[in-house]
C-alpha atoms as one frame of an Amber mdcrd trajectory, in Angstrom:
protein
 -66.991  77.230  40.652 -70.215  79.746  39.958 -72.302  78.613  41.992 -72.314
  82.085  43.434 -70.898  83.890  40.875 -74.855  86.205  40.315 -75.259  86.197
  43.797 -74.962  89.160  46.357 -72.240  90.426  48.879 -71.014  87.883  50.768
 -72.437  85.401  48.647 -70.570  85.945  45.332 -67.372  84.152  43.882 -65.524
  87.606  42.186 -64.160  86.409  39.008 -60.587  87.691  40.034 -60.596  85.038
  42.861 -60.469  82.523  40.705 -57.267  80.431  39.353 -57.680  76.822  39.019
 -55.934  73.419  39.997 -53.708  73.903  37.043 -52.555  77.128  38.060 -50.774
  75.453  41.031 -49.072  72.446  39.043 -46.420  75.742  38.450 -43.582  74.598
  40.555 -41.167  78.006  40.043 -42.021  79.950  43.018 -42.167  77.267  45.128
 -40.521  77.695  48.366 -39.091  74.723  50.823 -39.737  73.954  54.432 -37.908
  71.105  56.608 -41.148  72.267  58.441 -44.482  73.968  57.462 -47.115  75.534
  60.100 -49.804  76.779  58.226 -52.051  79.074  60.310 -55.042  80.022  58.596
 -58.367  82.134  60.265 -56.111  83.905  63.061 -59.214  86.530  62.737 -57.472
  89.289  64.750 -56.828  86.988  67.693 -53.353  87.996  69.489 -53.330  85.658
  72.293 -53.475  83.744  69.603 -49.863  84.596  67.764 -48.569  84.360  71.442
 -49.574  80.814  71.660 -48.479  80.389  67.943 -44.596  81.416  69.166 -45.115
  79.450  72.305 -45.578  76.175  70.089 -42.934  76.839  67.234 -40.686  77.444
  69.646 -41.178  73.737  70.824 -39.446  72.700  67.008 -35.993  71.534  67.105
 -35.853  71.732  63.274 -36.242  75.282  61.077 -39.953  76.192  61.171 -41.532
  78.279  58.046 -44.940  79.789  59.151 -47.537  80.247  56.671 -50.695  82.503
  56.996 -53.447  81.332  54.618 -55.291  84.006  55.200 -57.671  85.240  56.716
 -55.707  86.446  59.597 -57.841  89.918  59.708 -61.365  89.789  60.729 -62.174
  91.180  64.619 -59.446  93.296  64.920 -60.996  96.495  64.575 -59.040  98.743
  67.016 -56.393 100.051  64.918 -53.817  99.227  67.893 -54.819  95.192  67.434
 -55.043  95.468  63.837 -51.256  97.136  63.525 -50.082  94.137  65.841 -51.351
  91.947  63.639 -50.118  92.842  60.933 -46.781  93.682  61.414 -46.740  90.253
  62.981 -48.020  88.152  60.757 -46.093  89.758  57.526 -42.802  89.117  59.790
 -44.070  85.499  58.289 -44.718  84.384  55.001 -48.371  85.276  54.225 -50.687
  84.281  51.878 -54.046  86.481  51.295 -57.826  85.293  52.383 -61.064  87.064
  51.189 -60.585  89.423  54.425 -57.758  91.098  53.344 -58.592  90.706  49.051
 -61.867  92.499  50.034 -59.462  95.135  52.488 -57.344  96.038  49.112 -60.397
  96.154  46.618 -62.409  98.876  48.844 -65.695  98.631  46.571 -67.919  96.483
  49.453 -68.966  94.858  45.647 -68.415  91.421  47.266 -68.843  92.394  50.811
 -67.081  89.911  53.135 -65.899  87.554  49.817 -66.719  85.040  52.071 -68.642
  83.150  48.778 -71.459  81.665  51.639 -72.944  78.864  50.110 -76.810  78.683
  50.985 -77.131  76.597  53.726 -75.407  79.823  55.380 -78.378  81.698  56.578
 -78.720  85.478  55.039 -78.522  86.834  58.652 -74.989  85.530  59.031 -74.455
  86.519  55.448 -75.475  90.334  56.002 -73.977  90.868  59.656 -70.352  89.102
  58.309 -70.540  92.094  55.232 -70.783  94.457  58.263 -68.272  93.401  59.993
 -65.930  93.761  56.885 -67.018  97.212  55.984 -66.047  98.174  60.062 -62.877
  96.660  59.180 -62.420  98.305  56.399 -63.174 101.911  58.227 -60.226 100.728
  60.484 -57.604 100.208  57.041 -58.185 104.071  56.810 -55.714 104.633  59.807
 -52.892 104.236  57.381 -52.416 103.487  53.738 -49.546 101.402  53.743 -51.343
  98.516  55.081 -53.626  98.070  52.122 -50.621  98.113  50.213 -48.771  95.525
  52.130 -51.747  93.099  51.671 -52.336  94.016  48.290 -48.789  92.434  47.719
 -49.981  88.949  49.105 -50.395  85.838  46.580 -53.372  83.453  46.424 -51.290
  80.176  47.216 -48.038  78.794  47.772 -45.880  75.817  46.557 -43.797  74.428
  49.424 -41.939  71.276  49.288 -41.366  69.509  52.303 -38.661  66.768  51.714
 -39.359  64.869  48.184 -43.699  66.038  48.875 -45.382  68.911  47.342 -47.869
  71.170  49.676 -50.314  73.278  48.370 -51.520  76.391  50.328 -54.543  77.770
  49.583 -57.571  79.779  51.225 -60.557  78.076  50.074 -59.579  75.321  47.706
 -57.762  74.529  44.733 -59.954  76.305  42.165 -60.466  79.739  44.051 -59.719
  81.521  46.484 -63.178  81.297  48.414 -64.065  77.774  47.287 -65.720  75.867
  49.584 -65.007  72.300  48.091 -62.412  71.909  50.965 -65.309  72.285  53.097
 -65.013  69.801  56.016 -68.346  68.403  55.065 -67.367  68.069  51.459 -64.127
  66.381  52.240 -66.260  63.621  54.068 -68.232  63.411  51.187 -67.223  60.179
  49.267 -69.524  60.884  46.014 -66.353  63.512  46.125 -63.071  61.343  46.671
 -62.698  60.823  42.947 -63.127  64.327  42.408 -60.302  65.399  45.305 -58.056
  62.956  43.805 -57.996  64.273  40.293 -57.559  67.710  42.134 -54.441  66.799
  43.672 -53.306  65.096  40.583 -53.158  67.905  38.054 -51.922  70.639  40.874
 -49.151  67.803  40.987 -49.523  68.238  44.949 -49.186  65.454  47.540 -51.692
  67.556  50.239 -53.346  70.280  50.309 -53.568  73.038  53.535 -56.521  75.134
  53.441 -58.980  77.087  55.983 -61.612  79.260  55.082 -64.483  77.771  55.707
 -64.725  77.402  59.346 -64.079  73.687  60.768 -61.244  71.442  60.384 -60.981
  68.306  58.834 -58.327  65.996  57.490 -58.669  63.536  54.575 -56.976  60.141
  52.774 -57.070  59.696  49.395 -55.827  56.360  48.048 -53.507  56.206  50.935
 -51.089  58.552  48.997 -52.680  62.355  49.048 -54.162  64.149  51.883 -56.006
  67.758  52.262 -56.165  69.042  55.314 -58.274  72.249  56.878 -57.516  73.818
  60.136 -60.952  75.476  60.707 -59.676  78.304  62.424 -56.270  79.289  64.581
 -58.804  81.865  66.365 -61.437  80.360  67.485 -62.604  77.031  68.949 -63.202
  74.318  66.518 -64.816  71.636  68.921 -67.761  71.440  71.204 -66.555  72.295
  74.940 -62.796  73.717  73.430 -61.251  76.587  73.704 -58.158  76.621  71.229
 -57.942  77.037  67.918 -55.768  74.686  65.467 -52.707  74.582  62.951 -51.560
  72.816  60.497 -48.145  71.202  61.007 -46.645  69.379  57.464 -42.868  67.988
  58.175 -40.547  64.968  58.316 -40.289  64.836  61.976 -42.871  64.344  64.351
 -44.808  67.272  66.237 -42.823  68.158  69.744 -46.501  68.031  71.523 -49.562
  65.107  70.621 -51.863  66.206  67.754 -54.877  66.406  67.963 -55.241  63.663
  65.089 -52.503  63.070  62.016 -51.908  60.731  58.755 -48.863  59.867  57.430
 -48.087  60.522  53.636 -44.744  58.169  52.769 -42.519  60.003  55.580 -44.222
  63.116  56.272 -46.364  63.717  58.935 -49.700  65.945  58.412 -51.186  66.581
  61.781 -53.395  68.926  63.142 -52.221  70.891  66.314 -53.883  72.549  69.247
 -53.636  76.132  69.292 -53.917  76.772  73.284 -54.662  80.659  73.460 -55.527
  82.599  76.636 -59.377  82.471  76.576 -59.846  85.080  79.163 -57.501  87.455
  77.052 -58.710  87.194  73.793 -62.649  87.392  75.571 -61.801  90.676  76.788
 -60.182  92.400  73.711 -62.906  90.693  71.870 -65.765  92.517  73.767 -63.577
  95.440  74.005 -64.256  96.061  70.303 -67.294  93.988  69.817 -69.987  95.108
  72.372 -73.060  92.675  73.204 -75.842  92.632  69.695 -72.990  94.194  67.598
 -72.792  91.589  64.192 -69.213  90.284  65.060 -70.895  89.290  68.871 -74.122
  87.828  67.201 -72.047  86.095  64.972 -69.164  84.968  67.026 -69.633  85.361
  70.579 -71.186  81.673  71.315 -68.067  79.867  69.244 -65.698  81.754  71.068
 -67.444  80.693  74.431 -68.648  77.158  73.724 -67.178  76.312  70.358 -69.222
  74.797  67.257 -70.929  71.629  67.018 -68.051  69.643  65.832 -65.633  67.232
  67.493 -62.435  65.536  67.160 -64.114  62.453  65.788 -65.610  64.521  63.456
 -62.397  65.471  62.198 -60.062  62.790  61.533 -59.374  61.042  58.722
């Protein structure tokens, strides 16, 4: 995983990040869930957590929620940033390179995002300056750095007689990108995912981080699956983001696609989030040619060039 590691902000892998598939075959923090949401790239979006409640709500079962990370980003107004917060710690929470980045203060690594280089150096450079606006807005009040300097790098959960793994980026580091939806698709890689999953001794993996959502079989028995973004549109012409949902019922609403693992369900649900709300506190602290609107503004709108289709396994 150093593929970026002499690279610049935004682009580098910091050392620190980094923990390995075998880190995660530890089983003695593990936690257990009769059912798992993992939410992962909230990116400051409120509506968002409304919808969130909306849906969990819908369970008939005990729900754990688990932020991957991430859930920082365009929340720059202290006000949205506080909400967010305090909402999503009233969760279990795992850290992303957003908030890793918020605690270290140095701007060494910029975003953290670890961009591989098909990621133009525009994006690159106006992502670091959204972080470092972000990180003007931790100055409000000390305690939250500490709060997310408290967060782990991944979770054990067990879900019935199955092991989940939560990560950000992928089993090797925090911003890996070899949970990338393209890479998952990748069948040069299936060998590769497999061993993965065999020496974290998980039966699926839940990840984010890089941006679109994908789910993916291997050998019938292991899944990963990637939820894009909980913020933002994931697919052409849509305007909700998406969950993960890991449990031994099925969903109360229709995924938008699911596998079956023995008896659990791994499904990916829609995330339906008041467009016109999260729009307008969006622009409210993003004006027109500021980076986050360069760099954002047409997903939130129109969503990326991606689709369902594109997604499932």
């Amino acid at each position: 995983m150093d593929e970026h590691a002499a690279a610049g902000p935004g682009r580098s892998c910091p050392l620190h990040y980094r923990y390995g598939a075998a880190a995660l075959a530890d089983t003695r923090a593990d936690v257990d869930a009769e059912v798992l949401y993992v939410v992962g790239g909230l990116y400051g979006n409120r509506p968002a957590l409304d919808a969130l409640e909306q849906l969990v709500a819908l369970e008939r079962r005990p729900v754990r929620v688990l932020f991957n990370g991430d859930f920082h980003w365009l929340d720059v107004a202290a006000e949205c940033f506080s909400d967010v917060q305090r909402r999503v710690l009233a969760h279990d929470a795992l850290a992303g390179n957003v908030e890793v980045e918020l605690v270290d203060g140095s701007g060494d690594a910029g975003c953290g995002c670890a961009y591989p280089a098909d990621v133009p150096d525009v994006v690159v450079d106006r992502s670091n300056l959204i972080h470092a606006r972000l990180m003007h807005t931790t100055l409000h009040d000390a305690h939250w750095r500490g709060e997310l300097a408290a967060l782990d790098f991944w979770r054990g959960v067990r879900v019935g007689d199955a092991r989940v793994g939560v990560v950000h980026g992928d089993a090797h580091s925090l911003s890996g990108w070899s949970f990338d939806a393209r890479a998952l698709r990748d069948t040069a890689l299936a060998a590769q995912h497999e061993d993965t999953l065999r020496t974290a001794q998980c039966d699926v993996f839940a990840c984010s981080h890089t941006g679109l959502p994908a789910l993916a079989m291997f050998g019938g028995q292991r899944a990963i699956i990637n939820n894009g973004a909980a913020g933002l549109p994931n697919f052409r012409g849509c305007r909700f983001g998406l969950v993960s949902r890991i449990a031994l019922t099925a969903a109360p609403v229709r995924p938008q696609y699911g596998a079956r693992i023995g008896h659990l369900h791994v499904d990916a649900l829609a995330l339906h989030y008041d467009h016109a709300a999260w729009l307008a506190e969006f622009t409210g602290q993003w004006p027109a040619r500021s980076p986050a609107a360069l760099n954002n503004l047409e997903r939130i709108e129109h969503g990326p060039a991606w689709t369902p289709a594109d997604a499932a396994p």
